[in-house]
N, C-alpha and C positions, 0 to 999 in steps of 0.2 A: 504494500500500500504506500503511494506518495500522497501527501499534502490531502489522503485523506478520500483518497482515488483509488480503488482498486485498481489492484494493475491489467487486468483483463480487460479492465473499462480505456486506461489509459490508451493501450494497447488499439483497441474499439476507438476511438476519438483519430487517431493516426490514420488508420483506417478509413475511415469517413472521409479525414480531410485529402486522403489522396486519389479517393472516389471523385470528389469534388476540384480534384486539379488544383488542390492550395497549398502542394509540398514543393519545395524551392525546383524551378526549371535549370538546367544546366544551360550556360550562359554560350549567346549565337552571336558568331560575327557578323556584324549589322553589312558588314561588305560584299558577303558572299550572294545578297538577295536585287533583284530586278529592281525592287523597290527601296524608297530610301528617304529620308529627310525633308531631302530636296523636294522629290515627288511628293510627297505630304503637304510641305509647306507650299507647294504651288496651286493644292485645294482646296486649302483652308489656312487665309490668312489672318492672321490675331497673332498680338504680341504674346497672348497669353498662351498658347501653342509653343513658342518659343521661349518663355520659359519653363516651362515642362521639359524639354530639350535641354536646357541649363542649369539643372534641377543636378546637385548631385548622385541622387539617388537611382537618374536614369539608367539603364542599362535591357538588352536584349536575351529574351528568352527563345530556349527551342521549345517551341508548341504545335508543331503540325503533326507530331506522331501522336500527341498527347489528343488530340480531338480526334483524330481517328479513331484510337482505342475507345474515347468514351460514345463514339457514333454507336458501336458495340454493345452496350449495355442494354441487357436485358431484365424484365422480369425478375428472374430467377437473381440476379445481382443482388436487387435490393431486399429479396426475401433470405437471401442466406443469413447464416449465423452470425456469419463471420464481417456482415455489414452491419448488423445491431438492431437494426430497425424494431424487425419482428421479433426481437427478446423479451425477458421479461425488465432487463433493466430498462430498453428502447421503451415498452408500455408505461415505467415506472415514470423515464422522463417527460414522457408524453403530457402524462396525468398532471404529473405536477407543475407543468407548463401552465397545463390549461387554469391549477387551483392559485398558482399562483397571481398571475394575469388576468386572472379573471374579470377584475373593473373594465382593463380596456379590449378585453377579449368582446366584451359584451355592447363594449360603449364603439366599437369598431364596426360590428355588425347592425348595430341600429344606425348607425352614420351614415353606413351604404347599403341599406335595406338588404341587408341580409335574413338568413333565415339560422335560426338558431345552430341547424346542424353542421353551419359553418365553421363553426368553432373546432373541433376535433378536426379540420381539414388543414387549419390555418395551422393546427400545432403540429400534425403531419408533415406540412411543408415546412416549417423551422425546423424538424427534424432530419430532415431529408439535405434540404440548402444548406442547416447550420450547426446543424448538430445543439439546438435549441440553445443555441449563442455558445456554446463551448468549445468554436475553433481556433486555429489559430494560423491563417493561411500568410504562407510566407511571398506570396506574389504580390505586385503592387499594379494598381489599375490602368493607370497610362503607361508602364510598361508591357502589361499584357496585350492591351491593345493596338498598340505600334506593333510588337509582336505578331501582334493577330495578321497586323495588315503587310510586315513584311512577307509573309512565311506562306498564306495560306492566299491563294490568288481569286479561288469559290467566294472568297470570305472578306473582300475588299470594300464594298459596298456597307458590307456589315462592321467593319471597322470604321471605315469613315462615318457613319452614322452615330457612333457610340464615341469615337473624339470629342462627334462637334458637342453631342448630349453632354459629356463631361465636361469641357469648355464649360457650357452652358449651366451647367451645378456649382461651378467655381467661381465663374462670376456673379453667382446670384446670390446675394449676402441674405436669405430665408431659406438657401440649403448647405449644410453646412459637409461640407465633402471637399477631401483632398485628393488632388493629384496622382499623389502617392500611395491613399490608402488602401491598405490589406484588400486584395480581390482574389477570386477563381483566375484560373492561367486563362477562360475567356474575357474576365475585365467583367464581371460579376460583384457586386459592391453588396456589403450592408448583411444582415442579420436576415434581411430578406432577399440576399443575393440578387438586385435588380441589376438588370445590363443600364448602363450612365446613359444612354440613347430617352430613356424616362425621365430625366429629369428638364430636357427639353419638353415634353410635353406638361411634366409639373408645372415649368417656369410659363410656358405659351398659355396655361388655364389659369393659372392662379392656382391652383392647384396644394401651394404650400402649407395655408391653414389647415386644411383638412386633412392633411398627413400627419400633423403637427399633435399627435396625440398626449405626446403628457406636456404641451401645453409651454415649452421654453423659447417660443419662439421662431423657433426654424425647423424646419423636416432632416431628421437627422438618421440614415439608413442604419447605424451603428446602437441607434436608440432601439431596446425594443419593442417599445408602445406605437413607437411610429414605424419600425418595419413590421408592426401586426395590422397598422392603419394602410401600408402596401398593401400585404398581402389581402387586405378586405378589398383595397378598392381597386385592386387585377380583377379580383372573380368577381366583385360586381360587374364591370366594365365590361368583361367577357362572357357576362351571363349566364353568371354560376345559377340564379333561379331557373333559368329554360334547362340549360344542360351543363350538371356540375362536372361532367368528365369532360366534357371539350373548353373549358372555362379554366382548369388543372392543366390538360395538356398543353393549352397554350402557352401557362405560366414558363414550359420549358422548353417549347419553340413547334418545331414539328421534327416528322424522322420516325424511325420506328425505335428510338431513344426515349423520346416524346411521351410514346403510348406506353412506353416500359414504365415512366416517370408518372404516371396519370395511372394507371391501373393500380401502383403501390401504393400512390398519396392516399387514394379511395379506399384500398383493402384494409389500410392501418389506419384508417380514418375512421372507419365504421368496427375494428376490434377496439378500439380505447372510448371508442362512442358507446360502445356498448353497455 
């Protein structure tokens, strides 16, 4: 036992976060790729782009074998043992998600007319994304995402969309997000693991209040009253009342990843609902 952890859990938490792509990437010569800086900065100009780039923290990850692998994931992944989920500690964390959080578990769902049984859904997805806040991912956001856009050429479009959204979070003094902070190796931010592409849409609606669940002011992804006020107002938006599985799978894109990722949210969703 460390710090009061068992070590199997420990073990389990490692686990997770290398499921989720947030164990340190082995570092890519930004030279060897088509793309580059230059190319970057020729589609999106802002000084603030440019510091990012000056940032000593920058640096280039290998990640194109790493989305492969997780294109791969099935089902059976997140049901194994050895992912946690479906344990009984995975259950234990579930529950206590839910008794813990409970004010704004409840004050989330009435916000965006949710329906009660959203609740065990929401903590399934922190469980899944975050390991209900207890990871510790060693990638940093604009470096995944440059990453992204050197390496993987499918995925360019999807890069540059999720820069400018970060730009856009950064310069918005009502969201409070850095540069640099802790992501998934795809540039995945926050407790509720949102791609930075949303916080353009945050900032375009106004959107900040009403993410801003315990209420300090700014929607903060790393808060987790306000990435339980995400995850409410994804499956509103996507219309978790008409159809709660295509409202899930969207939260993780499409693919047949997607439906892996959407078929577990729901099965653990409805055993700790139970």
């Amino acid at each position: 036992m460390k710090n009061g952890i068992p070590k199997k859990q420990i073990v389990l938490i490692l686990f997770l976060a290398f499921a989720a792509g947030c164990l340190s990437s082995r570092k890519a010569p930004e030279e060897t790729y088509p793309r580059s800086r230059h190319t970057l900065e020729s589609k999106i100009e802002t000084e603030t782009l440019s510091r990012f780039f000056e940032d000593s923290r920058f640096e280039v990850y290998e990640v194109a074998q790493r989305k492969s692998n997780y294109d791969q994931i099935t089902t059976d992944f997140y049901r194994s043992p050895s992912f946690g989920l479906f344990t009984p500690w995975g259950e234990m964390q579930a529950k206590r998600f839910i008794r813990d959080y409970e004010f704004y578990l409840k004050k989330a769902v009435n916000r965006f007319n949710l329906p009660p049984d959203a609740i065990p859904v929401i903590s399934a997805l922190a469980g899944i994304e975050y390991s209900w806040g207890q990871l510790n991912p060693r990638h940093s956001v604009f470096n995944s995402l440059y990453s992204v856009y050197l390496q993987i050429p499918t995925h360019e479009n999807f890069a540059l969309r999720n820069i400018r959204g970060l730009i856009d979070g950064v310069e918005n003094p009502l969201i409070k997000i850095d540069a640099y902070s802790p992501s998934s190796f795809m540039g995945a931010v926050g407790y509720c693991q949102l791609m930075p592409m949303w916080f353009t849409r945050i900032t375009k609606d106004g959107l900040e209040e009403k993410l801003d669940l315990d209420g300090d002011g700014v929607f903060d992804p790393f808060s987790m009253p306000d990435a339980i006020a995400f995850f409410a107002w994804y499956l509103s938006e996507n219309g978790f009342n008409r159809n709660p599985r295509t409202a899930v799978r969207l939260y993780n894109g499409s693919g047949p990843a997607a439906e892996a990722f959407a078929d577990a949210v729901l099965e653990f969703a409805e055993k700790i609902g139970s």
